[in-house]
N, C-alpha and C positions, 0 to 999 in steps of 0.2 A: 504494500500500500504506500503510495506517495506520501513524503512527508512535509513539512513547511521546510524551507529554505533559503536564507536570507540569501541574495546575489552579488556576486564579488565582480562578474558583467553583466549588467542592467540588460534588461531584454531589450535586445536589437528592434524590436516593434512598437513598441509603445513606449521604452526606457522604464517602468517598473523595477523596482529592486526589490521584491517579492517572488520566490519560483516555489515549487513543488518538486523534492527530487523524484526521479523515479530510479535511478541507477548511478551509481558509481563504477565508473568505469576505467582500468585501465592498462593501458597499450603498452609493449616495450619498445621503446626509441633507438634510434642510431644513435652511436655512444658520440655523435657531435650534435645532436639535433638542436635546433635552435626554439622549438616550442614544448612543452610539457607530458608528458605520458597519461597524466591522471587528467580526467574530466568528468565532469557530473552532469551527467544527462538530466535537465529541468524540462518543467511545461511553464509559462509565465499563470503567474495566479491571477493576474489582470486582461489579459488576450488571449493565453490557450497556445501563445506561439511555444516552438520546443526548439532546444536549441542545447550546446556545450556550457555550461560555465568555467570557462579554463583560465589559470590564473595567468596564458600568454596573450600577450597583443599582438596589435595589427604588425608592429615594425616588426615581433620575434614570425609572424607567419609570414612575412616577406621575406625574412632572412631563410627562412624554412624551403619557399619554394625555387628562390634561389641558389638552393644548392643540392637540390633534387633533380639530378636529371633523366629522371625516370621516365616524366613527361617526353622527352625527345627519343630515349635508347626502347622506352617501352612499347611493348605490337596490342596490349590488349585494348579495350572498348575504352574511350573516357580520354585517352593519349594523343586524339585528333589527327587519327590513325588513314592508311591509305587501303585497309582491306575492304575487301567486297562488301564486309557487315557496314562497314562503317561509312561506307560510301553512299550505301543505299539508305542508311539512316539521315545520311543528310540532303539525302534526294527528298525525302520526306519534309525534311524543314523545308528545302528552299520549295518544294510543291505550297509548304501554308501559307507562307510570306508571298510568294510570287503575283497572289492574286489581286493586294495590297498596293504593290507599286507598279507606277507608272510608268516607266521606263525602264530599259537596261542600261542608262548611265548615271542610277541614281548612288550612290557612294554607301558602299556599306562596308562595316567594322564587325572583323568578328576577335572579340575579345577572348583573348586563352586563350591564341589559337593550335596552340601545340604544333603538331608537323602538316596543320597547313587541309587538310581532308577537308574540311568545308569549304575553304576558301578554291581549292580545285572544283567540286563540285556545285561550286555557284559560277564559275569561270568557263563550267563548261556549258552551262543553261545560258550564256550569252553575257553576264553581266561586266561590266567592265572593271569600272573606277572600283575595286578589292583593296582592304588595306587588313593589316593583321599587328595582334600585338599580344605579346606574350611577354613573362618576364623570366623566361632563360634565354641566355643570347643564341643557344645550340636551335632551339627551334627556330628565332628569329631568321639567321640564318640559312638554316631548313627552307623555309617557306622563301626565304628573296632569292637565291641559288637554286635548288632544284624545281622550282612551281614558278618565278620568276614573276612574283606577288611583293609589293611591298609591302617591309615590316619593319617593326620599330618596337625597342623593349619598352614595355607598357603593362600596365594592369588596368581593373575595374575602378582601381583611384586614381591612376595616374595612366588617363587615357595619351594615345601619343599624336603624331600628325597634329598640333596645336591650330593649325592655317586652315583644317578642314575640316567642316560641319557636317555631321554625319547624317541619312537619308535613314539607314537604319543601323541600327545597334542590336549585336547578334551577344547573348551571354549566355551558350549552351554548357551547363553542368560548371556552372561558375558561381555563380551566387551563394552557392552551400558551403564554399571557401572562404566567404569573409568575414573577418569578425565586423568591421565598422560598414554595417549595412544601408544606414544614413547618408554616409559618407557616398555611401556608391550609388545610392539613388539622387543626390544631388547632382553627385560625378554627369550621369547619365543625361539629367536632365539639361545641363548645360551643353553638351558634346550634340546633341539630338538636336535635326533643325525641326522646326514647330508642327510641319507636318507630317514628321517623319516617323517611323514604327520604331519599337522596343523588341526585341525577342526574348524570351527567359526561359530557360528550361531547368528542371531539375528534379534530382529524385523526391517519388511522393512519399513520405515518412507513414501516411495515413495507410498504405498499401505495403507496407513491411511485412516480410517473412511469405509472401503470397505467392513468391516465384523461387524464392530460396529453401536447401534444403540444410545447411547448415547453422549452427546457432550463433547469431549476431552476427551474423555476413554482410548484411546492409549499413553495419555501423562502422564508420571509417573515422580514424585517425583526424583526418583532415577536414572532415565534413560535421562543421562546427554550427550548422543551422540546419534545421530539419524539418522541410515544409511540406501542409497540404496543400493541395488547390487554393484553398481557403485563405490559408494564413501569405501563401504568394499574394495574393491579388491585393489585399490587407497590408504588403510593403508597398507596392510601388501604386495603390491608390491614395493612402497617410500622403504619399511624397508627389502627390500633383499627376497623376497615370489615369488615364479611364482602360479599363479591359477594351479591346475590341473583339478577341475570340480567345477559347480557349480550351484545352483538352487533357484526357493521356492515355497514355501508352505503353507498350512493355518495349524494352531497350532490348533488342538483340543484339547478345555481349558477343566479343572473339571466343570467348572460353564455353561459350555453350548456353551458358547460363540465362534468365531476363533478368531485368530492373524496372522496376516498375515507375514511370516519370509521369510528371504533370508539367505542361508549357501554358505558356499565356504570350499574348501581343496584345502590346499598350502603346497608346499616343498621348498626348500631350492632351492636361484633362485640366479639372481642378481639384484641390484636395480634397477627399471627400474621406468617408468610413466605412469599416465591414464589422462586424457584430466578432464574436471570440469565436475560436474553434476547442469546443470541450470534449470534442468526438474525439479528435487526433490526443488526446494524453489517453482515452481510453483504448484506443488501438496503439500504442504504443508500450503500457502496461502489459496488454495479452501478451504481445511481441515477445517482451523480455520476459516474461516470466515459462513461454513456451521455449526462447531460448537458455534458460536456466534449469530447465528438467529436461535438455538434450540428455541422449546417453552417448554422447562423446564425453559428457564430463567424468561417467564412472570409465573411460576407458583410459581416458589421461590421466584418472589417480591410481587403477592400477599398475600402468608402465613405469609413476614415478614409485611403486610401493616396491615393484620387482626390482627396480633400477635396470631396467634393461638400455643400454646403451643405444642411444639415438641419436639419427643425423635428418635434422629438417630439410626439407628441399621446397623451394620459395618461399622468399621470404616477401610475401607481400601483404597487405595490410591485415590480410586476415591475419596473418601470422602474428602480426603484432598484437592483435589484440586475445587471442589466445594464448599467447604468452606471457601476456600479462593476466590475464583475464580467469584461466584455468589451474589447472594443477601442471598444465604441460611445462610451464615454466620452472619447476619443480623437480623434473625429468633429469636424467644421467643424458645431458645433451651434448655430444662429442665434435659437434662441426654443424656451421650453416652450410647448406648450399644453393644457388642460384646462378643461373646461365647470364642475365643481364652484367654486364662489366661495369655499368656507373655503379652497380652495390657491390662487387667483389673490392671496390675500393676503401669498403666500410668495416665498422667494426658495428655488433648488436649486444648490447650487457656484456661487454667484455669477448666477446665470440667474432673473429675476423669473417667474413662471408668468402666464401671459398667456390672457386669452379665445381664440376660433377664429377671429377678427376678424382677427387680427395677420397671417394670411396671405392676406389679400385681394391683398395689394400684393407678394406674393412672386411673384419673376420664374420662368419656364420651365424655370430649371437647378437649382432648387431641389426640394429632395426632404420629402417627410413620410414618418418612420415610424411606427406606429400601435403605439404601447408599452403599451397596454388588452388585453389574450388577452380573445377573445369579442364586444370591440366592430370590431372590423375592418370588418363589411358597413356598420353602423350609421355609421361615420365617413366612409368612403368614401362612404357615399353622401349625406354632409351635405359633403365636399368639390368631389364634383359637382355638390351645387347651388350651392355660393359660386362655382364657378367657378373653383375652382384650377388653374393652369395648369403646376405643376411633377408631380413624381415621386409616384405612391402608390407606397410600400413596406409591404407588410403581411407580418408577421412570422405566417404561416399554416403548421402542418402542420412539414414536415422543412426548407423554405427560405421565404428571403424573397425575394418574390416583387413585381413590378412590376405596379401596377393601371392599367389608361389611363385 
């Protein structure tokens, strides 16, 4: 049951310093991370908005995503990727926008643009005037060199191209990133010319666990606000927006998996109000408490009760938060490993991340769990070719499960 909780970050929606916890949660960090491992999942006792109360700021999550280049080295869903999922997903945005504007020379911004997949996929439906901004220079980069898109290091507060008024403003799976939400709604409304569109997209909090089959998969590290329908339309109306359409959808991930998202387009309105969403801490509640009687958790207190020797393979944010989160962290854990090279340059609790190499030489009583949702066949079947002679544990469905 949710309890009172005084807020250490004012609700991004209303500013309230009044929440409701429903979870303590937390992640284990890269032993340089720039933002905090622990957060307290809240609902606003005044709005119903849900969101992190983390004791980091906006400058520690800048310092954060500049030094994560995950976003540029990474193939999965969310990395503004150039696979067929992801292409067609954004065939889909520019299909809802499209009908909207007037021209193919009207200037649109897409914000976070990572390696560039939207801004190709609007480039090739005719549009011309593309600008992109991201804040790793690796994608910046990316996108002005291989797609031959201008870009500029930029974020949601600190849009770039200063000389040019934007026609539309594109913030797909961005907004759940920042802690000063105000900030970025004023951002927006300054950069937007008067009769120009908004795009917003982002996962629906209200539809948690409905596509996933792991416990607390939906809850990321990074993703520091967590909206329904509802409580979107409720920021960027407070901030001067009127809705003009709005919907959602299941996100067709790389890894197999969906996400469940809700988008909105806004123009330039007046400020007006939306009532509270008390639904979304109710389904949020079920969420964790379904993800708290997973039987992964009795599977991870046995491994660490045996101490059976184990080597993680991805470490992605699932991983973090089960490793903070479970008993896994608890575990006789002898080596990380992960294929991506920006993280073999890291270290995790003291544990260096290492190639898939490192287990050539691991003996029979040793185990791998496979901490990737969606990669599980893919590794398991690159284990079988090295030649591993210990434990697959793949973390599939309602248990974890042992691969020969």
């Amino acid at each position: 049951m949710a309890r009172n909780h005084p807020l250490t970050r004012p609700c991004p929606l209303c500013s309230s310093a009044s929440g409701l916890l429903l979870a303590d949660l937390h992640f284990a960090v890269f032993d340089d991370s720039a933002i905090s491992g622990h957060s307290a999942l809240v609902v606003c006792s005044t709005c119903g908005f849900a969101f992190y109360d983390t004791s980091s700021r906006q400058a520690d999550f800048d310092r954060y995503y500049e030094q994560n280049a995950y976003y540029c080295t990474g193939t999965a869903s969310g990395t503004g990727g150039l696979g067929e999922r992801d292409l067609a997903r954004f065939e889909k945005l520019c299909e809802r926008i499209s009908p909207l504007l007037p021209h193919r020379q009207v200037a649109i911004f897409d914000v976070g643009c990572a390696k560039g997949g939207l801004l190709k996929v609007l480039a090739r439906n005719g549009y011309e005037r593309l600008y992109g901004a991201d804040m790793l220079p690796e994608c910046v980069n990316h996108v002005r060199e291989a797609l031959g898109i201008p870009a500029e290091v930029g974020s949601a507060l600190k849009l770039p191209f200063p000389e040019i008024q934007a026609d539309v403003l594109i913030y797909s799976h961005v907004v759940e990133h920042v802690i000063d939400l105000s900030a970025l709604v004023e951002s927006a409304r300054r950069k937007l010319n008067d009769d120009g569109i908004l795009y917003v997209e982002v996962p629906d909090a209200s539809r948690y666990g409905e596509c996933s089959t792991h416990p607390y998969q939906d809850l990321y590290l990074e993703h520091v606000n967590h909206f329904s329908p509802t409580t979107l339309a409720a920021l960027f109306t407070k901030g001067g927006f009127d809705v003009v359409l709005a919907g959602r959808y299941e996100l067709d991930a790389s890894t197999g998996g969906r996400v469940p998202c809700a988008w909105a387009i806004f123009r330039k309105g007046g400020a007006g109000r939306t009532g509270p969403d008390w639904e979304l801490q109710r389904r949020l509640t079920s969420y964790l408490s379904r993800s708290g009687q997973h039987p992964v958790h009795k599977a991870f207190a046995a491994l660490a009760q045996a101490r059976t020797p184990l080597y993680l393979w991805g470490i992605s944010q699932y991983a973090l938060l089960m490793l903070g989160q479970t008993a896994l962290g608890q575990c006789d854990i002898r080596g990380l490993v992960d294929k991506d090279p920006s993280k073999q340059r890291r270290t995790l609790l003291g544990w260096r991340i290492e190639s898939p190499e490192i287990l050539i030489g691991a003996g029979s009583e040793s185990g791998v769990i496979i901490t990737a949702p969606g990669y599980e066949k893919a590794i398991t079947a690159e284990l079988k070719t090295m030649g591993f002679r210990g434990i697959f544990l793949t973390s599939i469905g309602t248990k974890l499960r042992s691969e020969p």
